[in-house]
ChimeraX commands (.cxc) that place a marker at each C-alpha (Angstrom):
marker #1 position 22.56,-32.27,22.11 radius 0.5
marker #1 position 25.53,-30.19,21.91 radius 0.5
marker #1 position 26.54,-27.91,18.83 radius 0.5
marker #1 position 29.89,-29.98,18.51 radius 0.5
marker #1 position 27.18,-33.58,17.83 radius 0.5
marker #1 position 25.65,-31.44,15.58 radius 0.5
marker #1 position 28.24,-30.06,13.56 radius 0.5
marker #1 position 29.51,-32.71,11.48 radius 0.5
marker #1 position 25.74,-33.51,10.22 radius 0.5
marker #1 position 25.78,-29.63,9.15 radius 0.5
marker #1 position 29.40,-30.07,7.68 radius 0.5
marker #1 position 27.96,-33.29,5.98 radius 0.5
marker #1 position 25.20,-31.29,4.34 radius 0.5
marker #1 position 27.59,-28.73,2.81 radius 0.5
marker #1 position 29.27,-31.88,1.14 radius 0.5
marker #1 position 25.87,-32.37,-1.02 radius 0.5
marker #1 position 25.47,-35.87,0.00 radius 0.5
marker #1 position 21.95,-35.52,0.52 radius 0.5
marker #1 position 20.93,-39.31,0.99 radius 0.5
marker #1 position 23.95,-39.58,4.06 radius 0.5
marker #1 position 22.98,-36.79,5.59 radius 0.5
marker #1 position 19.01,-38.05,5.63 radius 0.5
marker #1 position 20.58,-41.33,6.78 radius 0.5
marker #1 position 22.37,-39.58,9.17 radius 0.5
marker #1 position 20.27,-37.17,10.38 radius 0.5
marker #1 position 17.18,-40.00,10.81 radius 0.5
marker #1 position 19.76,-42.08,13.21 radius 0.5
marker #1 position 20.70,-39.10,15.42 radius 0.5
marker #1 position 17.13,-38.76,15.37 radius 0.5
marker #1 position 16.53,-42.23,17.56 radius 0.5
marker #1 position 18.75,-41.34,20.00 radius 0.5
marker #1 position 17.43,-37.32,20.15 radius 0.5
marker #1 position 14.12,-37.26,18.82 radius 0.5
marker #1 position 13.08,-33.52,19.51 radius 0.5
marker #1 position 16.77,-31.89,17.97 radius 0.5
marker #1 position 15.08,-28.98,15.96 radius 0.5
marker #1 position 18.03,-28.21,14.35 radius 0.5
marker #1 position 18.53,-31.79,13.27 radius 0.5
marker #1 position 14.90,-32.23,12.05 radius 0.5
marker #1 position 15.09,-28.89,10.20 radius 0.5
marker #1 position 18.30,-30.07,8.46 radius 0.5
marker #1 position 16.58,-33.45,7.51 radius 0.5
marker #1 position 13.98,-31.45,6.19 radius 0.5
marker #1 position 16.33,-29.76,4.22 radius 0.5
marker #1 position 17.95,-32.55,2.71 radius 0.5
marker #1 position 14.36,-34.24,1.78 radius 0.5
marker #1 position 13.49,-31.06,0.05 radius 0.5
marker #1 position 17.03,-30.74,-1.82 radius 0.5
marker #1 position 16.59,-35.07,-2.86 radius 0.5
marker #1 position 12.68,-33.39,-3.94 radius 0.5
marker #1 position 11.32,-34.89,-1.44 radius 0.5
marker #1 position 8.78,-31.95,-0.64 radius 0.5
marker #1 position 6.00,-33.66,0.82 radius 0.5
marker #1 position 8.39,-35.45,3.34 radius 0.5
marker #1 position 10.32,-31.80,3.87 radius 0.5
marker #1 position 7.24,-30.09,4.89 radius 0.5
marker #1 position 6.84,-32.70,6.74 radius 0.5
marker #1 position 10.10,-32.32,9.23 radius 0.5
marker #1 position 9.59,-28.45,8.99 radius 0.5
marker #1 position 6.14,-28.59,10.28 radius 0.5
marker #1 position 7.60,-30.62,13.00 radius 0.5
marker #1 position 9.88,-27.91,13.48 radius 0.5
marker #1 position 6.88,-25.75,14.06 radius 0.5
marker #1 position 5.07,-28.05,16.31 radius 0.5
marker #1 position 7.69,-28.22,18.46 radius 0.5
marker #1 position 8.77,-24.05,18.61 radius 0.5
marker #1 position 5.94,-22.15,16.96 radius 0.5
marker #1 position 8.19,-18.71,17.06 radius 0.5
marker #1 position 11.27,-20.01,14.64 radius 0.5
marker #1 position 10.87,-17.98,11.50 radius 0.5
marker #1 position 13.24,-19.85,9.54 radius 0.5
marker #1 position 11.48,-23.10,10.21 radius 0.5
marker #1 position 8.39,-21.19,8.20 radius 0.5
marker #1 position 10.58,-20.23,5.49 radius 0.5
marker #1 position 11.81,-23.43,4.64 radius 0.5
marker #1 position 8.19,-24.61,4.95 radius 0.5
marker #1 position 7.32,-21.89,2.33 radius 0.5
marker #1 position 10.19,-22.60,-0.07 radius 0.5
marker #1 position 9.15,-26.49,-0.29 radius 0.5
marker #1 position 5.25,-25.31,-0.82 radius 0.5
marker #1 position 6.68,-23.24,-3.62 radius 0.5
marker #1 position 8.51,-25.83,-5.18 radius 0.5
marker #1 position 5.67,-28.10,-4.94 radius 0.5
marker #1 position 3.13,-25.18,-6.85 radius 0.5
marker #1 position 1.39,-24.67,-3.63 radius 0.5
marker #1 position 1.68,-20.77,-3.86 radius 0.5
marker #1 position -1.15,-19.44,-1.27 radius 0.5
marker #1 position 0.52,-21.67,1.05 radius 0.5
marker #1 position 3.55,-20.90,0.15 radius 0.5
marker #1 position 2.97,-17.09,0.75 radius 0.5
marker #1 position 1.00,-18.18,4.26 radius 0.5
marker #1 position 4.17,-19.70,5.43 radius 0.5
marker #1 position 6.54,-16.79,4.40 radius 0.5
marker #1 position 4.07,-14.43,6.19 radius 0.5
marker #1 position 4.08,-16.22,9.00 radius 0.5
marker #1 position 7.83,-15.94,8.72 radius 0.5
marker #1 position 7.79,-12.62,8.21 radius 0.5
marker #1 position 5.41,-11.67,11.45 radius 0.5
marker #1 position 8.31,-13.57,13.78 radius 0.5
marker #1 position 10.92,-11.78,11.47 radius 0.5
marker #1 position 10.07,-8.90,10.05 radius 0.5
marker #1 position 13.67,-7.67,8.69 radius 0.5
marker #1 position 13.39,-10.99,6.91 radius 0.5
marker #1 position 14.72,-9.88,3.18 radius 0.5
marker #1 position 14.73,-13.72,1.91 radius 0.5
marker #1 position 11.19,-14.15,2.81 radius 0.5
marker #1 position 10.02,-10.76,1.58 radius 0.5
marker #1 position 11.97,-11.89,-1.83 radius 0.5
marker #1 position 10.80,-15.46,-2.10 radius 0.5
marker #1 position 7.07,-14.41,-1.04 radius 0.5
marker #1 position 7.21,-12.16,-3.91 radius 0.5
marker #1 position 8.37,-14.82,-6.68 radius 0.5
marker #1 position 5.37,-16.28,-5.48 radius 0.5
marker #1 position 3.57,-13.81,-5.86 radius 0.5
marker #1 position 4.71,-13.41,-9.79 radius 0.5
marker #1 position 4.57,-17.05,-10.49 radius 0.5
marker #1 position 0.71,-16.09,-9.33 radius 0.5
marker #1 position 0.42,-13.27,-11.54 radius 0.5
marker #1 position 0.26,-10.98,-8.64 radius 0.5
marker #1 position 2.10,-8.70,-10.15 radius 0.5
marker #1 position 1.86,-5.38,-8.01 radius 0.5
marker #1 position 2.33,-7.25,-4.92 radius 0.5
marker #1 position 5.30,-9.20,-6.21 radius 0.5
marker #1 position 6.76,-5.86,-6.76 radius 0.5
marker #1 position 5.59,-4.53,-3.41 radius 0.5
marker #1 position 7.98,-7.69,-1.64 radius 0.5
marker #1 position 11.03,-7.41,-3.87 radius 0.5
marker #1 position 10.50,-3.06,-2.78 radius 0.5
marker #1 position 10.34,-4.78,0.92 radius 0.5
marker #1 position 13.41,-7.02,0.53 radius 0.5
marker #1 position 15.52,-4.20,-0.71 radius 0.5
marker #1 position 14.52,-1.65,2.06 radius 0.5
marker #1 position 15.93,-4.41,3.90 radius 0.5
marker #1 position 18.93,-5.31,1.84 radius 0.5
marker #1 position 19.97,-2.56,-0.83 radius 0.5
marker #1 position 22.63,-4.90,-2.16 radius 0.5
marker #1 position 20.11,-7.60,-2.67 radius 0.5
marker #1 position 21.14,-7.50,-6.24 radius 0.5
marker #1 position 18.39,-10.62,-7.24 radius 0.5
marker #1 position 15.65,-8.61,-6.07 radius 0.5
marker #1 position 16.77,-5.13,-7.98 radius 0.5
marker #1 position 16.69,-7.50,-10.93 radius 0.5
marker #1 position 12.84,-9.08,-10.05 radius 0.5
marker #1 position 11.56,-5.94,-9.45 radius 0.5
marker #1 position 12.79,-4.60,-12.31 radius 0.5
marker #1 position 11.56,-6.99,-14.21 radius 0.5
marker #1 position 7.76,-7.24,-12.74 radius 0.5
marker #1 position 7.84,-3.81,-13.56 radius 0.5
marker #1 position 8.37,-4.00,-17.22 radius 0.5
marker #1 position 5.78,-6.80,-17.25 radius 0.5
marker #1 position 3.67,-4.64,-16.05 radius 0.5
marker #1 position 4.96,-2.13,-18.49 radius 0.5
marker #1 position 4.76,0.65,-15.36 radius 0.5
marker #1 position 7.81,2.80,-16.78 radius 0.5
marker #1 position 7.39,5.41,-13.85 radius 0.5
marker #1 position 8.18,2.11,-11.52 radius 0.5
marker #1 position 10.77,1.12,-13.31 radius 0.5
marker #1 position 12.27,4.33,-13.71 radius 0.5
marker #1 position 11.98,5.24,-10.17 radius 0.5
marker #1 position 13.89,2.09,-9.24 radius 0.5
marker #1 position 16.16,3.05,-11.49 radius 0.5
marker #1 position 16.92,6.37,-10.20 radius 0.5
marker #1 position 16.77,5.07,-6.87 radius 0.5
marker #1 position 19.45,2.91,-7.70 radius 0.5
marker #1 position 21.86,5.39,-9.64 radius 0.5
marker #1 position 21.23,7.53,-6.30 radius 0.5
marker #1 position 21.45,4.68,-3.26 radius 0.5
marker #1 position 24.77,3.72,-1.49 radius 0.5
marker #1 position 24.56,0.21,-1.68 radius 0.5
marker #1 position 28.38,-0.21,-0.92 radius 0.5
marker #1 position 31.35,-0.40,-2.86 radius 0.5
marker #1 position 31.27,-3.90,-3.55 radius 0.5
marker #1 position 28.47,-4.25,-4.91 radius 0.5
marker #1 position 29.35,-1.37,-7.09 radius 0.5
marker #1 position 32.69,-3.20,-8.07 radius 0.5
marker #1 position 30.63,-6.75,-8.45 radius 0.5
marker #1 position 27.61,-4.98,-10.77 radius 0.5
marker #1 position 27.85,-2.43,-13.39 radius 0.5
marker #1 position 25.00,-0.65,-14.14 radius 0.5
marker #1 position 24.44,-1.34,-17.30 radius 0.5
marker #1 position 24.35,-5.08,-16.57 radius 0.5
marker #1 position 21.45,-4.18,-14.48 radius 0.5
marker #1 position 20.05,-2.00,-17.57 radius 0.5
marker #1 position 20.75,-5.12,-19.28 radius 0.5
marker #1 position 19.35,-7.43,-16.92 radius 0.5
marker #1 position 15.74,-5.17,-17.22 radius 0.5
marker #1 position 15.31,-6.67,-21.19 radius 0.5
marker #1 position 16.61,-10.29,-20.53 radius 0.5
marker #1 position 16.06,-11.01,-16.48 radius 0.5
marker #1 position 13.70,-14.03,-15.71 radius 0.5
marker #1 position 12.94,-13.84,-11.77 radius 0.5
marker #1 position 14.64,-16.70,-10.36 radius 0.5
marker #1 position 14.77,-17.80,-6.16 radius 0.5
marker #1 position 17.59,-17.72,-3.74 radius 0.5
marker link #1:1,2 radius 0.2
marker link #1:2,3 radius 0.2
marker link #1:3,4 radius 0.2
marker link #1:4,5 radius 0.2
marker link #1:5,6 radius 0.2
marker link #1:6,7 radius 0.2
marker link #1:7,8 radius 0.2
marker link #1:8,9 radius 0.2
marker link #1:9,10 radius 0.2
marker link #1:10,11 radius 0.2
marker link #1:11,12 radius 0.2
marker link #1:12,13 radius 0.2
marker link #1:13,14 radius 0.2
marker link #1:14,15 radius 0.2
marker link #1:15,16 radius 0.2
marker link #1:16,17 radius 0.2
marker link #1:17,18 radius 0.2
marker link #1:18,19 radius 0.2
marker link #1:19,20 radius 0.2
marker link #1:20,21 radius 0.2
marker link #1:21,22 radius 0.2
marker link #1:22,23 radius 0.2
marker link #1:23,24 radius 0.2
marker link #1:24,25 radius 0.2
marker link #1:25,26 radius 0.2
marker link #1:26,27 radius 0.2
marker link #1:27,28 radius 0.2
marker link #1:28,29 radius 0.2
marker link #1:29,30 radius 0.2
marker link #1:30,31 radius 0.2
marker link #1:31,32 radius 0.2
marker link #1:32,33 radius 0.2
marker link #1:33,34 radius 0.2
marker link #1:34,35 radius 0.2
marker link #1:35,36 radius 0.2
marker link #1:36,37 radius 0.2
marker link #1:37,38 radius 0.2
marker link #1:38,39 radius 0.2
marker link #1:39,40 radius 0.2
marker link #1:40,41 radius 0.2
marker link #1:41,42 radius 0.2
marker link #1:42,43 radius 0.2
marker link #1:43,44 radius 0.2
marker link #1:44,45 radius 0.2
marker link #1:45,46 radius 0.2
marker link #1:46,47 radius 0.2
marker link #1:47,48 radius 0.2
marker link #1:48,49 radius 0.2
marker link #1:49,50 radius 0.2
marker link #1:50,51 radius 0.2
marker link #1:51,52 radius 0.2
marker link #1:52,53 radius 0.2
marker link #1:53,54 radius 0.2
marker link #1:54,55 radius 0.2
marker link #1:55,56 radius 0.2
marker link #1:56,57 radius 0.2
marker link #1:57,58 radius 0.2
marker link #1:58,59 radius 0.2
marker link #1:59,60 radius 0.2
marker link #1:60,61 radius 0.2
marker link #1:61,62 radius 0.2
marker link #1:62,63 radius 0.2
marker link #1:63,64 radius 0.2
marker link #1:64,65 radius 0.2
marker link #1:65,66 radius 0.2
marker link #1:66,67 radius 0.2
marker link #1:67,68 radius 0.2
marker link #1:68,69 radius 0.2
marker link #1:69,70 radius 0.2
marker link #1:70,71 radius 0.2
marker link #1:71,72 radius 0.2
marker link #1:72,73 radius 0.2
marker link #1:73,74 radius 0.2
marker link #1:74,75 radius 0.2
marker link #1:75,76 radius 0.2
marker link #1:76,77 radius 0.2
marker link #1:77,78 radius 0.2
marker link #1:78,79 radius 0.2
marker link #1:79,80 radius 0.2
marker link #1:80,81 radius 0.2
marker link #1:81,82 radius 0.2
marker link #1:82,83 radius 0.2
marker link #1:83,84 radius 0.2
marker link #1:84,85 radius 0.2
marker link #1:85,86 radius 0.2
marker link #1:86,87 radius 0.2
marker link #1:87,88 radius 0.2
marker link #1:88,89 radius 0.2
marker link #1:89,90 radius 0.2
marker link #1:90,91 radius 0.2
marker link #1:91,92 radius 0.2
marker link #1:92,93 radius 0.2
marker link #1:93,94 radius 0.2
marker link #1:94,95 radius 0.2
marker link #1:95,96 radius 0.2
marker link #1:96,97 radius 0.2
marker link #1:97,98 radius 0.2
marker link #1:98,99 radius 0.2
marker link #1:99,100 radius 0.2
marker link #1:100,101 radius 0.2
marker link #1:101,102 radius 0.2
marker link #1:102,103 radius 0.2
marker link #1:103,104 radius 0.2
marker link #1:104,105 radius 0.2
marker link #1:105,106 radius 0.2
marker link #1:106,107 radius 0.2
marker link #1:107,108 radius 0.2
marker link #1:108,109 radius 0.2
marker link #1:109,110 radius 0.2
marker link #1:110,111 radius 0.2
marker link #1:111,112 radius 0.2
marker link #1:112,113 radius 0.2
marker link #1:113,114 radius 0.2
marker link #1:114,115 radius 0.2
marker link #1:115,116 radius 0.2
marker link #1:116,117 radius 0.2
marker link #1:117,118 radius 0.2
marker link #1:118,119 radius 0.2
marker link #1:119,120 radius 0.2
marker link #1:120,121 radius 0.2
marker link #1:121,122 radius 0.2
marker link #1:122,123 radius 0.2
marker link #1:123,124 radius 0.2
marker link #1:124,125 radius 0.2
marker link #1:125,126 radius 0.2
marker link #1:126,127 radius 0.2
marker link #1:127,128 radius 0.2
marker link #1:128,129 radius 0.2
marker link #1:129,130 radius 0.2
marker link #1:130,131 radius 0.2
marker link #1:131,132 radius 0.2
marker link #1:132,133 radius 0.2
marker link #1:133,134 radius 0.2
marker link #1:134,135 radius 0.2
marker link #1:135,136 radius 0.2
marker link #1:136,137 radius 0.2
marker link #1:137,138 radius 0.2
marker link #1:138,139 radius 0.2
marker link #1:139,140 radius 0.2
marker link #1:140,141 radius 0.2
marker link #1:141,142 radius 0.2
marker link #1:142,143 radius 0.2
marker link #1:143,144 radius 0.2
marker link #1:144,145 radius 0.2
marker link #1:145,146 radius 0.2
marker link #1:146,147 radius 0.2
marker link #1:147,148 radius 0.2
marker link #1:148,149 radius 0.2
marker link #1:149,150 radius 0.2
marker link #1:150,151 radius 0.2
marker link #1:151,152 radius 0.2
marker link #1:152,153 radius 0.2
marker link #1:153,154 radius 0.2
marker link #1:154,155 radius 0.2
marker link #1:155,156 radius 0.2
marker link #1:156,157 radius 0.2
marker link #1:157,158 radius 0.2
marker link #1:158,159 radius 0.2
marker link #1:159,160 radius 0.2
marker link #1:160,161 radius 0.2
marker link #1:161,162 radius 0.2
marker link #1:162,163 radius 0.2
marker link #1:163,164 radius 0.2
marker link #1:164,165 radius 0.2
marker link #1:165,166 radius 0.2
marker link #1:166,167 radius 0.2
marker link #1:167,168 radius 0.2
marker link #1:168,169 radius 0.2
marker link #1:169,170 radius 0.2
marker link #1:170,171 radius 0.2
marker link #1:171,172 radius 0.2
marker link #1:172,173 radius 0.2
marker link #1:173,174 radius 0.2
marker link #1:174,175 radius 0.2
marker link #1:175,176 radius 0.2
marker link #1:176,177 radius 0.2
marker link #1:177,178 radius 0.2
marker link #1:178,179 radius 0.2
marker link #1:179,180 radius 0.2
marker link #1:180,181 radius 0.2
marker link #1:181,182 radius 0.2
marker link #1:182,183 radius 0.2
marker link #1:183,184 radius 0.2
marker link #1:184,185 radius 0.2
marker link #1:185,186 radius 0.2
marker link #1:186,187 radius 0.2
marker link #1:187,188 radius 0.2
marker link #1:188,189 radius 0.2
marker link #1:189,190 radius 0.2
marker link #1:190,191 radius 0.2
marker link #1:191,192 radius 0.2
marker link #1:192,193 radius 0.2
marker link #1:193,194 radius 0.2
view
């Protein structure tokens, strides 16, 4: 199908009506039943209704039908996270990450897993990833910051520190985040996804 079909399901999602665009997305479906960016927005819909099991589901589908789409692993991994299925969570965003490698979102999500596991060191060791990647990915400063205290490695933490003080992350960011918010953020941060 064409990009203009297409379109107003996508413009649909962004409305939030997650049960019309399932509706929607399942009767496009009958008439183009292989439309991987169709199924992977129906899988994204089931997932944001919480239905995971159905969501992995469509994105495995997605899979099936092009093995080499990174994203389609991605959302596969952020539905096994949501479910508690961590290993396989992590499988899927390596997976994603081997057909993407400048992948920041995976690298950050794979290492919320990773915490939420208690695998601390390599939690920290994805959010490092993520911002080699991104060095305004402000939400991963912030997780690796805080892994690091819970690990209560100061020369981490302070070399992330310093590293940010010294990096040119651009001036927006710089406008959008004082530092000592992000000093701040260090006591009272929880790790949260994107």
């Amino acid at each position: 199908p064409a990009q203009d079909q297409i379109q107003p399901l996508i413009d649909l999602y962004y409305t939030g009506q997650m049960n019309k665009v399932e509706q929607a997305c399942q009767a496009f479906l009958k008439t183009y039943p292989k439309a991987l960016p169709v199924i992977n927005l129906l899988g994204a819909a089931l997932q944001a209704q919480g239905k995971l099991q159905e969501a992995i589901a469509r994105y495995d589908q997605v899979i099936q039908l092009k093995p080499d789409l990174a994203d389609a692993y991605y959302n596969r991994g952020n539905a096994l996270k949501e479910l508690g299925q961590l290993a396989e969570a992590i499988a899927s965003y390596d997976q994603a990450l081997k057909l993407k490698p400048d992948y920041a979102k995976a690298y950050y999500n794979r290492g919320n897993a990773f915490q939420e596991l208690g695998q601390l060191a390599e939690a920290i060791a994805s959010y490092e990833q993520a911002i080699e990647l991104k060095p305004d990915y402000i939400e991963a400063w912030g997780n690796v910051f805080f892994t690091a205290k819970a690990l209560d490695q100061n020369a981490v933490k302070n070399s992330w520190l310093a590293s940010y003080k010294k990096r040119n992350v651009g001036t927006a960011v710089l406008n959008s985040i004082d530092f000592k918010i992000l000093e701040y953020r260090l006591n009272a941060f929880t790790p949260h996804a994107v």
